[in-house]
PLY file of the C-alpha trace (Angstrom):
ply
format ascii 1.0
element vertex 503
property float x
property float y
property float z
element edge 502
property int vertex1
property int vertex2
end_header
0.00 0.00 0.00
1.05 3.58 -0.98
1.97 5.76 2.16
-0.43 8.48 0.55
-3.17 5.75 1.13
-1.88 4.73 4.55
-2.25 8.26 5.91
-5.25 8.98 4.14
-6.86 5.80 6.29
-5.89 7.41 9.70
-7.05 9.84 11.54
-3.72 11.06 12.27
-4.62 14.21 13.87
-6.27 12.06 17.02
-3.67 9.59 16.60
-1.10 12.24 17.72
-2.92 14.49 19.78
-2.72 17.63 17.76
-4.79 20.10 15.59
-3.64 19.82 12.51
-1.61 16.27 10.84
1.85 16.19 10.42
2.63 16.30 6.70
4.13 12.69 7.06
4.82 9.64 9.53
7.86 9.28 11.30
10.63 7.94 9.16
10.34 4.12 10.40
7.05 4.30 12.58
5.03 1.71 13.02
1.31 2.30 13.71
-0.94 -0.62 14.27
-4.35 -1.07 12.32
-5.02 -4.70 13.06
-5.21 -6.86 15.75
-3.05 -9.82 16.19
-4.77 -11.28 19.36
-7.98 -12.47 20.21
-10.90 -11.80 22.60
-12.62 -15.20 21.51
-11.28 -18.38 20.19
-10.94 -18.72 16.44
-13.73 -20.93 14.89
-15.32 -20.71 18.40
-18.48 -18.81 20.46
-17.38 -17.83 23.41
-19.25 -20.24 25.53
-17.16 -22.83 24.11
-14.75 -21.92 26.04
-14.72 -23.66 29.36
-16.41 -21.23 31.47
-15.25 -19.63 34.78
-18.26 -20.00 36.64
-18.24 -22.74 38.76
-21.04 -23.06 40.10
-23.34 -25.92 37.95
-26.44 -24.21 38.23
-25.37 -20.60 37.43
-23.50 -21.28 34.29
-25.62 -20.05 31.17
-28.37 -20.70 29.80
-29.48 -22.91 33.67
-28.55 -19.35 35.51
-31.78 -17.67 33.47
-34.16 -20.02 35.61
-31.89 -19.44 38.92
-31.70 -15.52 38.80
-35.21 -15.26 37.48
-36.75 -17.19 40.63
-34.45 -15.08 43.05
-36.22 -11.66 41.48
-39.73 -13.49 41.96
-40.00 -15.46 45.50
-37.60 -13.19 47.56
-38.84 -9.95 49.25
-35.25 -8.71 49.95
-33.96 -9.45 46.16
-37.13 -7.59 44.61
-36.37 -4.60 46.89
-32.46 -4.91 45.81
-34.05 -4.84 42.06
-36.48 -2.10 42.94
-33.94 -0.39 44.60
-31.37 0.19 41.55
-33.90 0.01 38.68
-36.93 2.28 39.73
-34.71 5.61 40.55
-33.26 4.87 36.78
-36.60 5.07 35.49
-38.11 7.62 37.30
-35.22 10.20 36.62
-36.28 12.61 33.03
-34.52 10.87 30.15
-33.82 13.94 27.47
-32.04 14.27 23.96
-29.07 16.44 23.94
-28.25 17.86 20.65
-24.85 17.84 21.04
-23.59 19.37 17.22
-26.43 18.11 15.13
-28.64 19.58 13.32
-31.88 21.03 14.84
-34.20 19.07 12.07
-32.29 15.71 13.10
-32.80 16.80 16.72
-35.85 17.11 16.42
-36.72 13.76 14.21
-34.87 12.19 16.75
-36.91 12.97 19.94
-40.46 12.52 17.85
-39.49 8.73 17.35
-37.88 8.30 21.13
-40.86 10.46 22.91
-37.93 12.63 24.91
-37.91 15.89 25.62
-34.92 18.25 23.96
-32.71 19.17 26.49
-33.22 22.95 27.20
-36.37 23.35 25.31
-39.93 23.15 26.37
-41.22 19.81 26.42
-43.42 19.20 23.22
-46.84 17.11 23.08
-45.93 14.35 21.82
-48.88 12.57 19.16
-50.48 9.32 20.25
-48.40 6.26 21.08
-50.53 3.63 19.39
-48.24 1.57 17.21
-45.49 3.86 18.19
-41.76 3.29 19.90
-41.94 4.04 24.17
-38.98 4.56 25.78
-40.57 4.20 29.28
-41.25 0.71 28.08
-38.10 -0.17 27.01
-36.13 1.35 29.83
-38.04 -0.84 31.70
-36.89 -4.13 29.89
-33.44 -2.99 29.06
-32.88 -3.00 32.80
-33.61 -6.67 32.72
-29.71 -6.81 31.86
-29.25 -6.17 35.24
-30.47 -9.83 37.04
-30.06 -11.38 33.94
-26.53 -10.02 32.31
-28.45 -9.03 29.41
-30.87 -7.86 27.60
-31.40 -7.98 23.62
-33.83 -6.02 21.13
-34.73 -6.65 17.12
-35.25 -3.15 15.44
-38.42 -2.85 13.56
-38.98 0.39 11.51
-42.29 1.97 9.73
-41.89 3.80 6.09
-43.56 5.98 5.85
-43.42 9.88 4.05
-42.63 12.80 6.51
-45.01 16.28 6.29
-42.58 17.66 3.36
-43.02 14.11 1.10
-40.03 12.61 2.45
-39.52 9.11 3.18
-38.37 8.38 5.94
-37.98 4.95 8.59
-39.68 5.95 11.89
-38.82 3.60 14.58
-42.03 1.79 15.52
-40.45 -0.66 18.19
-37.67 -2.28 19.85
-38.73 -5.77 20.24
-37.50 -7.60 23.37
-36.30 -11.14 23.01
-36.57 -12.52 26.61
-33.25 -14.06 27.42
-34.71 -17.64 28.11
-35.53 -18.13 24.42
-31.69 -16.96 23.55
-29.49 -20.37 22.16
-26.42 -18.55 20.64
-24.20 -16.23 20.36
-21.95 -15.22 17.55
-19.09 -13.22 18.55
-15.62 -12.38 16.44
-12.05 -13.04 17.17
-12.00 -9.20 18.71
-14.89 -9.64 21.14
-17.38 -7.84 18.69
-20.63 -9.53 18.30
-21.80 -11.00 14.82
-25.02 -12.02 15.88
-27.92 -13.84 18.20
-29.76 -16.65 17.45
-33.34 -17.24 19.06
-35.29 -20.43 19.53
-35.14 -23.61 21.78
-34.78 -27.17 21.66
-37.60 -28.51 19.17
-38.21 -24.84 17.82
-37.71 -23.18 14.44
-33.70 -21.05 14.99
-34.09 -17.38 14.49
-30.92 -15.56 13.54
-30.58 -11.36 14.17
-27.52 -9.97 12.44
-25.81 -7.29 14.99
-26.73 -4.38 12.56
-30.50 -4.68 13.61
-29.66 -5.49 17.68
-29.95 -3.62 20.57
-27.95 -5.38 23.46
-27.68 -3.58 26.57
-25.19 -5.67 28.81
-23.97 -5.78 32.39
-20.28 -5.66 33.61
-19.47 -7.10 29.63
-15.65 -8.67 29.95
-13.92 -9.12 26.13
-16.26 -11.28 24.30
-18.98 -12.27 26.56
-21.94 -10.74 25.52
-24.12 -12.56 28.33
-22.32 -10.35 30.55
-22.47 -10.57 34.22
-25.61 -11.25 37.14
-26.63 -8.39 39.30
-27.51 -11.18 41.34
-24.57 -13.46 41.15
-22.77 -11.89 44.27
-25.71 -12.55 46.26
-27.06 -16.03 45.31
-25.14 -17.73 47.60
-26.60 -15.87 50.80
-29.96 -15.78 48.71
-30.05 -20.23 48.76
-28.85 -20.91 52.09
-31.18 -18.05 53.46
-34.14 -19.94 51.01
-33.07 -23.14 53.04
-32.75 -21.18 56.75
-36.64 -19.83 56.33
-37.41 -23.87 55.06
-35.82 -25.36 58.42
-37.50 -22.58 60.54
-41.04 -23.15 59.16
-40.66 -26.86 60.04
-39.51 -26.07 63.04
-41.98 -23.87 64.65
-44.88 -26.47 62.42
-43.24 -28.93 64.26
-42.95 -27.52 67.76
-45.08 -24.87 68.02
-47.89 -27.53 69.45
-45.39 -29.76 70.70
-45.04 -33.31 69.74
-47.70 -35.77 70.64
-46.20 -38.79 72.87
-48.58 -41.65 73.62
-47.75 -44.10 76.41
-49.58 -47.72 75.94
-51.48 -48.62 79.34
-50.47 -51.90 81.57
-51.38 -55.13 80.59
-53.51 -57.11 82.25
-51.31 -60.36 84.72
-53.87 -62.36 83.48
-51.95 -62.99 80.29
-49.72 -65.90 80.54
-49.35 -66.53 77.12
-45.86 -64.65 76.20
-46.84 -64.86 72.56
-50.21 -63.82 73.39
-48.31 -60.63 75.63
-45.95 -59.52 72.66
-49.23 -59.55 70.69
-51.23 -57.63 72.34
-48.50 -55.27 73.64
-47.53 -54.01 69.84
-51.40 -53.86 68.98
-51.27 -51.14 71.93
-48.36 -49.52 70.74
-50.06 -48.96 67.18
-53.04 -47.67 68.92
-51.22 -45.07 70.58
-48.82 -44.57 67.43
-52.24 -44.13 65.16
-53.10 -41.39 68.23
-50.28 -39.58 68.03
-50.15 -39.20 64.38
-53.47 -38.22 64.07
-53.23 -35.88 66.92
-54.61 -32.06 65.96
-55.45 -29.04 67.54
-58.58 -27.70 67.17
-61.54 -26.95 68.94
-62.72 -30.57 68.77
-59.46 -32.25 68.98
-58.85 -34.94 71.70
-58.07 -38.71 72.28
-59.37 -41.66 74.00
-56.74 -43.64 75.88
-57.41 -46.73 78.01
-56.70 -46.71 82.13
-53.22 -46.10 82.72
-51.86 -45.03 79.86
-51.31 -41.47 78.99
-50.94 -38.78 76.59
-48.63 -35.69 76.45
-47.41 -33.11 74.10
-43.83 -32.72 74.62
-41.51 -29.79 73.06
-37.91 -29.16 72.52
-35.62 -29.63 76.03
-33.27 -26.59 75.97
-33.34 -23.94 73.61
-34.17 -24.06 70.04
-31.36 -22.03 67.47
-32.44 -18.48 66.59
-33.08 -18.38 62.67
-33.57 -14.79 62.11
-30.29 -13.56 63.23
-28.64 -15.49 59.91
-31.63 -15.02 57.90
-31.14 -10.98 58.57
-27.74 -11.42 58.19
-27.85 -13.03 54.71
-30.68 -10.23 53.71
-27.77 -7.68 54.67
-25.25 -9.22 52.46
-27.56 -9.14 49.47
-28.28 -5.60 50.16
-24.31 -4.84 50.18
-23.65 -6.75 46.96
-25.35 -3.57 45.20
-24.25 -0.80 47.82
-27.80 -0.71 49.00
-26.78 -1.12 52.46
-29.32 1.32 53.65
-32.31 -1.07 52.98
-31.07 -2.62 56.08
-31.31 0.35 58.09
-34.23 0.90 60.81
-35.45 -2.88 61.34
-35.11 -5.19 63.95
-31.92 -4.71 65.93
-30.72 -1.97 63.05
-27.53 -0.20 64.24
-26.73 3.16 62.11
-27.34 7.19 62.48
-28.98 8.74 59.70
-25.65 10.12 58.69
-24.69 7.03 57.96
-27.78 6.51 56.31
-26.75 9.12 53.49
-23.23 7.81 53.69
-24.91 5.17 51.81
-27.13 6.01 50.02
-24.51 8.79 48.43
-22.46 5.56 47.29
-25.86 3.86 45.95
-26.41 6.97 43.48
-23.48 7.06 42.44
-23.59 3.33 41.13
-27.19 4.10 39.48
-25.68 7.03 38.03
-23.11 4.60 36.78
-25.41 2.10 35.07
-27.71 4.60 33.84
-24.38 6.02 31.68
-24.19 2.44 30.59
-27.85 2.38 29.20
-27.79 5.60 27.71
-24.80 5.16 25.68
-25.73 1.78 24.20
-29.03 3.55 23.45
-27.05 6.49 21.68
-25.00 4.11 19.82
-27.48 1.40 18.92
-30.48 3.42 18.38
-30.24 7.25 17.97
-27.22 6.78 15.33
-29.02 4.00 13.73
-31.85 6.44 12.90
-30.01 9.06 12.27
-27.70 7.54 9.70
-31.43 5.58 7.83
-32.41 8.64 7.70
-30.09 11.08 6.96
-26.55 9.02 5.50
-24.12 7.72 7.74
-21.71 10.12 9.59
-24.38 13.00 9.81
-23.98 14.39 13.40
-26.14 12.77 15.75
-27.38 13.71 19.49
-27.60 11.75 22.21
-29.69 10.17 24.52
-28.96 11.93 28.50
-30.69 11.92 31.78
-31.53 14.30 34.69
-28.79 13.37 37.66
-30.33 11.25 39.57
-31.83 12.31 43.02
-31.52 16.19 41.88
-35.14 16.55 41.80
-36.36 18.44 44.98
-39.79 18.65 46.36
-41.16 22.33 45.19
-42.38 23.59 48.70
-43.99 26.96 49.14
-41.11 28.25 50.64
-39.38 27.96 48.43
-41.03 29.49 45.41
-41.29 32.47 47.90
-37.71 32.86 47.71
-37.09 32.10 44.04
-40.14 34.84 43.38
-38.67 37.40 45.98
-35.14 36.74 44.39
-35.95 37.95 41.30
-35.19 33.92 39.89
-38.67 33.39 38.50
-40.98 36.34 37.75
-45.03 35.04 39.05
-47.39 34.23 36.11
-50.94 32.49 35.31
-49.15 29.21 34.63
-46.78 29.43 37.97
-50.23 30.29 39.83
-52.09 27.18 37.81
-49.02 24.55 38.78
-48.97 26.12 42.87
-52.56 25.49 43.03
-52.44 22.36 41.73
-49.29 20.66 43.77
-51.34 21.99 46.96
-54.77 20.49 45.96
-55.97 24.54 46.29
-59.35 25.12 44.20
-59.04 27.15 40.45
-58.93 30.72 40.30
-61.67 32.42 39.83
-62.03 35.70 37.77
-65.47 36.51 39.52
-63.17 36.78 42.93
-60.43 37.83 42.35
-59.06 40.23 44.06
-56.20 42.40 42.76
-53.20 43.81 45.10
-55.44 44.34 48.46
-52.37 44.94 50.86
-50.46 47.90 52.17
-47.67 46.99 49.81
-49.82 47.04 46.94
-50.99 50.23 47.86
-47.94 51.88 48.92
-46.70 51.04 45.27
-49.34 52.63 43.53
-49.06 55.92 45.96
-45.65 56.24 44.86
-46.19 55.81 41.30
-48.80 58.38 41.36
-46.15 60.86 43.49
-43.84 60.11 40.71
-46.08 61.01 37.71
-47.15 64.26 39.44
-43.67 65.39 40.25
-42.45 64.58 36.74
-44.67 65.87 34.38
-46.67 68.40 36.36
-50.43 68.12 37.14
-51.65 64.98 35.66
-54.61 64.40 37.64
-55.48 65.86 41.09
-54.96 65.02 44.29
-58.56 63.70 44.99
-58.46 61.46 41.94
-55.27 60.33 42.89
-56.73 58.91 46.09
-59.76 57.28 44.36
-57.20 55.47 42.49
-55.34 54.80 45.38
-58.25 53.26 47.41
-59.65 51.44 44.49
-56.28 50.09 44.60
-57.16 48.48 48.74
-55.23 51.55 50.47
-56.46 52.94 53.27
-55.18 56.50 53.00
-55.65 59.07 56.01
-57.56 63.15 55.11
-54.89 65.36 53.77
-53.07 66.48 50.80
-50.78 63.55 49.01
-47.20 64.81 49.86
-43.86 63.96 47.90
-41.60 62.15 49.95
-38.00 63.90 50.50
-36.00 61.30 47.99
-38.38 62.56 45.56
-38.19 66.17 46.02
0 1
1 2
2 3
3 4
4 5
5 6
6 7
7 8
8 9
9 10
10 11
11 12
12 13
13 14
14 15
15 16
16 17
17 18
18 19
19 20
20 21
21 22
22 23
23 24
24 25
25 26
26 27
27 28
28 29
29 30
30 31
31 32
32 33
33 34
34 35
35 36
36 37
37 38
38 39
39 40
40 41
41 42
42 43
43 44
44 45
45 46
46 47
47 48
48 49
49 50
50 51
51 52
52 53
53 54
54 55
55 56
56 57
57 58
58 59
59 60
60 61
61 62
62 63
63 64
64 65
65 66
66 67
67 68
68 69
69 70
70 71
71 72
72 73
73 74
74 75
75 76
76 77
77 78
78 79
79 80
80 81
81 82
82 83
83 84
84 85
85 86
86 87
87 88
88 89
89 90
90 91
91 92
92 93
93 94
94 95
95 96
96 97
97 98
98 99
99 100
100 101
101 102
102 103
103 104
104 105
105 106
106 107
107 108
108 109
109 110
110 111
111 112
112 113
113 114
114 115
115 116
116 117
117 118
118 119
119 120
120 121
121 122
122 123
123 124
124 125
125 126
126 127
127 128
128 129
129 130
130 131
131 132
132 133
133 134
134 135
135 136
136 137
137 138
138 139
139 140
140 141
141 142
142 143
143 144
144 145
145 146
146 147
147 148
148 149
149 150
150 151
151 152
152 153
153 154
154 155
155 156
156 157
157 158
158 159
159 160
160 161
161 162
162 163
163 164
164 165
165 166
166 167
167 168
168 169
169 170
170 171
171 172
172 173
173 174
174 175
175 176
176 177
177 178
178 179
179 180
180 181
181 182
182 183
183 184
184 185
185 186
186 187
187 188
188 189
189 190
190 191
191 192
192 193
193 194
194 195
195 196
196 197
197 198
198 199
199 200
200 201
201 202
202 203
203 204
204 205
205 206
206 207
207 208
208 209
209 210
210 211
211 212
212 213
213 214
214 215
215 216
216 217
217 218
218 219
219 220
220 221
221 222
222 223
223 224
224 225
225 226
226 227
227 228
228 229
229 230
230 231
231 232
232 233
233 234
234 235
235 236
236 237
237 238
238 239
239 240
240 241
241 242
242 243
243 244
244 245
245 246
246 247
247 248
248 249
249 250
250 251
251 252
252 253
253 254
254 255
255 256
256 257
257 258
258 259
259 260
260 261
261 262
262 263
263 264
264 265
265 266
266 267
267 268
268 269
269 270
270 271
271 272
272 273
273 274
274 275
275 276
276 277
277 278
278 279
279 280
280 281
281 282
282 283
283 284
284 285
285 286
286 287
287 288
288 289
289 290
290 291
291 292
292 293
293 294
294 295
295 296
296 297
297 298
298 299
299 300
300 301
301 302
302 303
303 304
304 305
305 306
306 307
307 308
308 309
309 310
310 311
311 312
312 313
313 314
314 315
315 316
316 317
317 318
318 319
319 320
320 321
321 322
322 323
323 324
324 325
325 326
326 327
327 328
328 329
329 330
330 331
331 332
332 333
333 334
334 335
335 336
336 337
337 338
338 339
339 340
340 341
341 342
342 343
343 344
344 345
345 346
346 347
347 348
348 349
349 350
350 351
351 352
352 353
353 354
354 355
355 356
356 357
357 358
358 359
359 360
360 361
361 362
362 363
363 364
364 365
365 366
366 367
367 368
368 369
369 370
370 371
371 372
372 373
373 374
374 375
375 376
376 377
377 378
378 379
379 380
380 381
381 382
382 383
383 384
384 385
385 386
386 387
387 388
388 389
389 390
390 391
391 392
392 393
393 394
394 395
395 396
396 397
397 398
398 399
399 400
400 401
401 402
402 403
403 404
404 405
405 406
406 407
407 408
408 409
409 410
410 411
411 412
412 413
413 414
414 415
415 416
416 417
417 418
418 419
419 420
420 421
421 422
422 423
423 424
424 425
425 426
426 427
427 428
428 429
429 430
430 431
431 432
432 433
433 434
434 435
435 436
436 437
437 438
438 439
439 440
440 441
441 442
442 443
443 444
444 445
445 446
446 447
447 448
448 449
449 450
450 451
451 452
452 453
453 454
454 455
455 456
456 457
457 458
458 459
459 460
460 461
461 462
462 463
463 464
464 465
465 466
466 467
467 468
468 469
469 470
470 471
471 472
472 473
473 474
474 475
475 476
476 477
477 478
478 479
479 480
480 481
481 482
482 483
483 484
484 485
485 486
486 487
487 488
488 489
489 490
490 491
491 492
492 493
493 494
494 495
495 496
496 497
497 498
498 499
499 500
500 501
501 502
């Protein structure tokens, strides 16, 4: 290859670190454009590999089933879940424009439904048959307990307001990961695509340049990515097996066990065979009793003279379950920084500045993954629009999000200072939003009254002052005052007087 054609292949100017390209390379450099190594195996998926899980039942695909019952039976997992994924979707998702142009901009946010950041949110049309990002936030965070999560573009043609045509995204199709069979990565870790379908079903193949795959904690080539969950399924089995034992426990003693004791024979039985006989037909009596034994309102048993019937319990003490069963909820919290879920139960130890300790780390990790989400969306979704639509390499924007936690509850006090600070100036629609966020009733025109206090009045007084110094007589004094009452002042006899300052 020429050295004309090398250069013109590489973006030398990033390469180096400066403004403009040197005129030529070094005399003898040597600048790498391929890769020698590999992420993945030649000729090989990546799951070919032996994998480094050790565990049996949490290597892929049996760790789908494991991590998907650990989000459904267990309170403290859900909350973990609920915990890292709700604050993510509750935060305002926007589209910054970055350096594109305002007509992709704005073709952008009418197919994601997201507002522009720093302009006024839009109406957006009617969402039948149309792409919603609340939605598929929602399932992209399935990545998180499962390592991944993977969506099949599907576009509408149709012709814009100008005659254009254009491909509006109409949805991003999730493909749960339990139907998932294979994955097709290359030598450098990039994938090549996903194949769909089980054993005894028809294989569906997605190329990569029609996938969306959001993944967790991805290492090289494995596009499966990493659990959520994995640090915590240990704690989460033998705490499923603790609440087991301690639910047959306190079935099992919390009556106490029955304990029949067969009556005497009668000495008139001489016959040993005749003894043994009649002493095991006892014994099943009383074992029938026992096992039969209920409580109830009705429940009893008939015993014959001197035998007799008692329900025993545990000698000693019985082991306390909910000290390792809190314990292993406590570790599952920690696995995601959410150690503040533990705080203020049973036997809690922590201030509240502790409390935010916590929680500080905890947002910073959302703020983490919600980086991850937003830049697979920007990659795999805005600029895949953008370049349908408008050729590839046309600036696109990208997908952002409100920090998370920076919303603050609008209190009353606080608009009083913002309005007395001069930050936001009072209006109908700043009256219509305080009226609703306090449940007050709508104004009325009818009612309303207009600037009744001495402020208000005082105000108008010294405009009037101000008009009559300035220009001469405008109006007289005695009009001045039925302006000034109309106005809710209550102005003492005697002639309107200019104040000093004025004078």
């Amino acid at each position: 290859m020429a050295l004309d054609d090398f250069l013109g292949r590489i973006p030398l100017a990033r390469l180096f670190g400066r403004d403009q390209a040197p005129k030529a390379l070094a005399e003898g450099a040597r600048v790498p454009t391929t890769e020698d190594g590999y992420a993945v195996g030649p000729a090989q998926s990546f799951w070919d590999v032996p994998d480094d899980e050790k565990v049996p039942e949490l290597q892929w695909p049996r760790n789908i089933e494991v991590y998907d019952q650990m989000r459904r039976t267990d309170a403290q997992v859900i909350s973990v879940l609920r915990a890292v994924q709700l604050p993510i979707r509750r935060t305002t998702w926007r589209i910054d424009p970055a350096s594109a142009a305002p007509e992709v901009v704005e073709f952008v946010a009418a197919n994601l439904g997201l507002p522009v950041l720093g302009q006024d949110a839009v109406p957006r049309p009617r969402t039948g048959d149309r792409f919603s990002w609340p939605e598929h936030l929602q399932l992209a965070l399935t990545c998180l307990p499962f390592g991944h999560s993977v969506f099949e573009q599907q576009y509408r043609i149709e012709r814009d307001e100008n005659g254009v045509l254009r491909a509006y995204l109409r949805k991003l199709a999730w493909r749960p990961p339990r139907t998932i069979s294979r994955v097709d990565v290359a030598p450098d870790g990039g994938l090549v695509a996903i194949e769909q379908g089980t054993a005894g079903t028809d294989k569906h193949r997605m190329e990569v340049n029609r996938l969306v795959v959001y993944v967790n904690e991805r290492e090289g080539g494995n596009w499966l990515g990493q659990s959520l969950l994995r640090p915590a399924y240990k704690f989460w089995l033998l705490k499923d097996r603790l609440l087991k034992i301690q639910a047959q426990t306190i079935d099992r003693n919390g009556m106490g066990v029955p304990v029949v004791k067969a009556p005497k024979l009668p000495e008139s039985i001489f016959d040993p065979a005749e003894y043994v006989k009649r002493q095991d037909a006892e014994i099943k009596r009383g074992l029938k009793i026992a096992q039969m034994f209920r409580s109830g309102r009705q429940a009893g048993a008939s015993i014959a003279n001197d035998g007799d019937i008692k329900l025993l319990g545990v000698e000693g003490t019985l082991p306390d379950a909910m000290n390792p069963i809190r314990y292993y909820d406590e570790q599952m919290g920690r696995a995601v920084l959410a150690n503040f879920l533990n705080l203020g139960g049973d036997n809690s130890k922590g201030s509240y500045a502790l409390g935010e300790t916590f929680a500080d780390f905890f947002t910073l990790s959302l703020q983490t993954i919600a980086l991850s989400i937003a830049d697979t969306a920007t990659k795999h979704i805005v600029e895949d629009l953008v370049d349908h639509n408008f050729g590839v390499g046309t600036p696109a924007p990208r997908i952002t999000f409100d920090e998370i936690g920076s919303q603050q509850r609008i209190t009353a006090q606080a608009l009083k200072e913002l309005v007395e600070s001069g930050v936001i100036t009072p209006d109908e629609d700043l009256e219509r939003f305080a009226r609703q966020t306090y449940n007050l009733p709508e104004i009325d025109a009818a009612t309303a009254r207009t600037g009744t206090g001495a402020e208000k009045a005082r105000e108008i007084a010294e405009l009037l002052q101000k008009i009559y110094l300035a220009v001469g007589v405008v109006i007289t004094e005695e009009e001045a005052r039925v302006i000034a009452r109309q106005a809710g002042a209550d102005l003492a006899a005697g002639p309107i007087r200019p104040t000093e300052e004025a004078a």
